[in-house]
C-alpha angles and dihedrals in degrees: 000000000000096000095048086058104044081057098068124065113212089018110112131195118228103187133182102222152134119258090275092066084081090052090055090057080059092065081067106020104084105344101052088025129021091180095054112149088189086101127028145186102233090063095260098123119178094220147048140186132199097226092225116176144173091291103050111030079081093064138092100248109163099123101054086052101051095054092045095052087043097055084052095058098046097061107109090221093051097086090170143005138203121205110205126156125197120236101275094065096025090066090067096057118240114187094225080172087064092040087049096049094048085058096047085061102053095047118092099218120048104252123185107247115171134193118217116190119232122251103161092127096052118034137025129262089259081070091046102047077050092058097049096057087042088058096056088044091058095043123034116117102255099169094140141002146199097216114181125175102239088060119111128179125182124210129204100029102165099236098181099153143017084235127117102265098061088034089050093041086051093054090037095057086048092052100057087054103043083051089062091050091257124129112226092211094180134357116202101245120006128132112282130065149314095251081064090060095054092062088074092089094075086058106126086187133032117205103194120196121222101259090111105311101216093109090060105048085042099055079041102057086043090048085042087224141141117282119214112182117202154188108244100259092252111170124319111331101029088057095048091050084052091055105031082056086050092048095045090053093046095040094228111133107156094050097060097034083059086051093048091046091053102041089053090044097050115100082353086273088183097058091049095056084046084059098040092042107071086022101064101353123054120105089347103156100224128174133198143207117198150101125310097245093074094055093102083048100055098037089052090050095054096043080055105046095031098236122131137245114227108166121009108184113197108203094199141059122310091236096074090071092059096050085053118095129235095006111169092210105161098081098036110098097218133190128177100214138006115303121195097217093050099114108225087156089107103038123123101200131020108204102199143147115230092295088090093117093105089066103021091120100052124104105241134113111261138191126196126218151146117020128009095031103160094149098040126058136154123240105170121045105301113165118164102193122088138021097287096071100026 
């Protein structure tokens, strides 16, 4: 939730929550993420808790709710707000629907105010990132439209920091399509407003990328627009199947194969994979600890480079793998957590996000990347979709 809302600009976080839940903002503002806007020095913070405890969750605390959300939603710089709880206050049953709608009807401009039911305690943030975009899917105003065929609009971008990796992956992702004379009118979720989200509804077309799809066959069906499903364009040839799918829908062959033929061209990108491949690569054993959803990326990328995987973790829930696409599961051998007898003792290269604690005193190379990242930011331009930065 907090990085949903760290995402969007002018969008603001009303929870009801114990004190922790602060700490727990501590886990994005300044360690996952040096550039958060979620709190800020000039007193707009984008978020704001209702401190219950033992005592007062009790309660009935309606009132107190109502003005302070309220508050929230009258102020000219809050375009949208999201009302969430965590598990302690969630269990007595507070109708927030009935809260929202009390305060719907005070205000005197129609501002979007959802609810998003907490699941903490059942499923992992990838669910709940999910949620969130599923939400907005649901609920957005789409009364009318201004659909043309060269929009495109691309659903479940994993926006997780304002640093220069996601900002770079966002342009970057622009940049294949422009280049292939289509407009990217809205990407769920990059870096600027919700009234950037909103342009979402004059997409002819929705590329929706693998993190649970639901969000973008629900604004679809609503848009009544085409659907592509892709891979993330992940190194060389995730991000020609992403482009070669885009060409096949639009019909517009020679463009892309132009594009292809440039990007691999430029700075001889080829010859300098020849060089790196039998130098650092060949036969390196690596592991990796992420989500499910860059499994297509990894194993592409050994097949590429010849180096074996020896040990792939998966954090969450076993049934992301099975919502992926094209995974070549029958030779990975695949755990989902830590587990003491994996043998990581002749490894050359440990690819992990910051929950590297579990191995954190043994004596292999490691790399960190993806979510958490709390060691490692980026500072210069650092995308890691597409050819240009493969």
């Amino acid at each position: 939730v907090l990085l949903w809302v760290n995402a969007i600009k002018d969008s603001y976080l009303w929870v009801d929550s114990p004190d922790c839940f602060f700490f727990k903002n501590d886990f994005v503002q300044w360690n996952h993420d040096i550039t958060s806007k979620l709190r800020q020095s000039e007193g707009n913070h984008k978020i704001l808790s209702t401190i219950s405890d033992a005592d007062n969750v009790i309660w009935n605390r309606n009132d107190k709710f109502i003005k302070t959300l309220q508050m929230m939603a009258e102020k000219d710089f809050v375009k949208q707000v999201f009302v969430s709880s965590m598990p302690m206050s969630q269990i007595v049953w507070t109708d927030y629907d009935w809260i929202i709608n009390e305060v719907k009807s005070n205000l005197k401009i129609d501002k979007p105010i959802f609810n998003i039911p907490s699941r903490s305690m059942t499923d992992c943030w990838l669910e709940w990132y999910s949620d969130l975009l599923f939400s907005l899917a649901k609920n957005i105003e789409i009364e009318w439209w201004k659909q043309k065929k060269e929009n495109i609009a691309i659903v479940w971008n994993l926006f997780d920091r304002w640093e220069w990796d996601c900002i770079a992956n966002i342009q970057e992702l622009k940049r294949i399509i422009e280049w292939l004379w289509l407009k990217v009118v809205s990407i769920w979720l990059d870096w600027w407003n919700y009234e950037d989200i909103l342009k979402i509804k004059n997409a002819w077309t929705i590329v929706s990328l693998p993190y649970w799809r639901k969000a973008a066959k629900k604004i679809a069906l609503r848009l009544k627009a085409d659907l592509i499903e892709l891979d993330l364009p992940f190194w060389l040839d995730k991000t020609w199947e992403f482009i070669e799918a885009i060409w096949s829908h639009f019909k517009i062959i020679d463009k892309a194969k132009d594009f292809i033929k440039k990007e691999l061209t430029e700075f001889n990108k080829i010859d300098i994979i020849k060089w790196v491949i039998p130098h650092t690569f060949v036969w390196k054993k690596i592991a990796f600890y992420w989500d499910a959803y860059l499994l297509n990326w990894i194993i592409n990328l050994s097949k590429t480079l010849w180096f074996e995987l020896k040990n792939i973790i998966i954090h969450w829930e076993e049934k992301h793998l099975s919502n992926n696409k094209n995974i070549e599961l029958s030779w990975l051998n695949i755990s989902y957590w830590f587990i003491e007898n994996n043998n990581f003792e002749d490894i050359d290269l440990f690819i992990v996000n910051s929950h590297n604690h579990l191995w954190e005193n043994s004596n292999f190379k490691k790399m960190q990347f993806w979510f958490p990242s709390y060691d490692y930011h980026v500072y210069t331009y650092e995308p890691y979709f597409g050819y240009k930065w493969a």
